[in-house]
TIMAR-995681 format. One record per residue (C-alpha): y negated, x negated, z negated. Coordinates in steps of 0.05 Angstrom, whole numbers, plus 32768, in hexadecimal, padded with zeros to 4 digits. Layout:
# TIMAR-995681
YXZ
...
This chain:
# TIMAR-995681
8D658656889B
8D3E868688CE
8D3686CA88C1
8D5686E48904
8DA086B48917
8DC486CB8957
8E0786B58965
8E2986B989B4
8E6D86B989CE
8E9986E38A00
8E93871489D9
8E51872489D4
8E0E870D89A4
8E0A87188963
8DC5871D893C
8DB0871D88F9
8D7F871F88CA
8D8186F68891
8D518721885A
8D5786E1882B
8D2B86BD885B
8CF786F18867
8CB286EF8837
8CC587328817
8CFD875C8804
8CFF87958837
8CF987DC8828
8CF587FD8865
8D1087ED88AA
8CFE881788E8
8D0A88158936
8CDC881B8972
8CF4883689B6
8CED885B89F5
8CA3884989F7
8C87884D8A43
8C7D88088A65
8C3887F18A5B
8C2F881E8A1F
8C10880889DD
8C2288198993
8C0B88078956
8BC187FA8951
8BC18804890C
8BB887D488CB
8BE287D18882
8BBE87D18846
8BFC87B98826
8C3887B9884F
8C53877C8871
8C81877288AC
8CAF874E88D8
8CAC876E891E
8CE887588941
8CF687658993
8D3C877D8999
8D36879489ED
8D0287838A20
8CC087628A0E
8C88877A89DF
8C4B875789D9
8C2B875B8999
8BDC8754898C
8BCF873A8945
8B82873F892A
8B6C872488E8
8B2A874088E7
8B0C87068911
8B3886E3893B
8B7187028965
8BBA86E7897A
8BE8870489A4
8C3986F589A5
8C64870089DD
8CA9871989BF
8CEC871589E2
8D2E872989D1
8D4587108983
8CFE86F8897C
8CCA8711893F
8C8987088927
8C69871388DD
8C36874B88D3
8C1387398894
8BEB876E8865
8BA487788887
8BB2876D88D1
8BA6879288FE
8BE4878E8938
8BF187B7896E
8C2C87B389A4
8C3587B589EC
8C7A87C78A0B
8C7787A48A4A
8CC287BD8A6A
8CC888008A62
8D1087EE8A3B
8CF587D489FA
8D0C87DB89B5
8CE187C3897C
8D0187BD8934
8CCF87BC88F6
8CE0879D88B8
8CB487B2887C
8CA1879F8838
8C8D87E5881C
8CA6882E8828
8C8288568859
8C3988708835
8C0C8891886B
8BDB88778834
8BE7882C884F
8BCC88368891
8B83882488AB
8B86883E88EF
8B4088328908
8B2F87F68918
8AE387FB8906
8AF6880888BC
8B2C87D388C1
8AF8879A88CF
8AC887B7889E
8AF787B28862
8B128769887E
8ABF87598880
8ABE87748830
8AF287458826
8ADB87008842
């Protein structure tokens, strides 16, 4: 089954998310909003945490690097991506309206966080 099921009728959609179907057991969930059209967020890597990023409003393009290569995923509504440990991802609101919902495998730890990109591709190049 996927992760993210929506169901229509006249009375509106209804989405879920099935955590049985993700690759971790969440422990934190947070929301994104009210972020300027154009504006980027993010730019940081996990040491440890994983995610699903999930586009509940608008469109959000997300930029995923691995240390070499780079991807980039254009999310619409009900649609998510996987963050893995060690990637660096930043996100690009594109509306103006957007809402981005963040599923994580790990409580929040400030500890977790590379948020310079320089030191980021110097531990990935200590690890190839």
């Amino acid at each position: 089954m996927a992760p993210m099921v929506t169901s229509h009728d006249l009375r509106g959609s209804l989405s879920a998310l099935d955590f049985s179907a993700l690759d971790f057991s969440p422990e934190r969930v947070f929301y994104v909003k009210d972020v300027p059209k154009n504006a980027e967020r993010g730019n940081h890597a996990h040491r440890k945490t994983q995610q699903y990023l999930i586009c509940l409003e608008g469109e959000i393009q997300v930029k995923l690097f691995d240390g070499s290569k780079e991807t980039c995923h254009l999310l619409r509504r009900n649609e998510m991506v996987f963050v893995d440990k060690m990637i660096w991802d930043s996100q690009t609101y594109l509306t103006g309206r957007d809402i981005l919902l963040a599923v994580c495998s790990t409580e929040y730890d400030p500890n977790d966080y590379i948020t310079d990109i320089q030191e980021f591709k110097k531990i990935k190049g200590s690890l190839q």
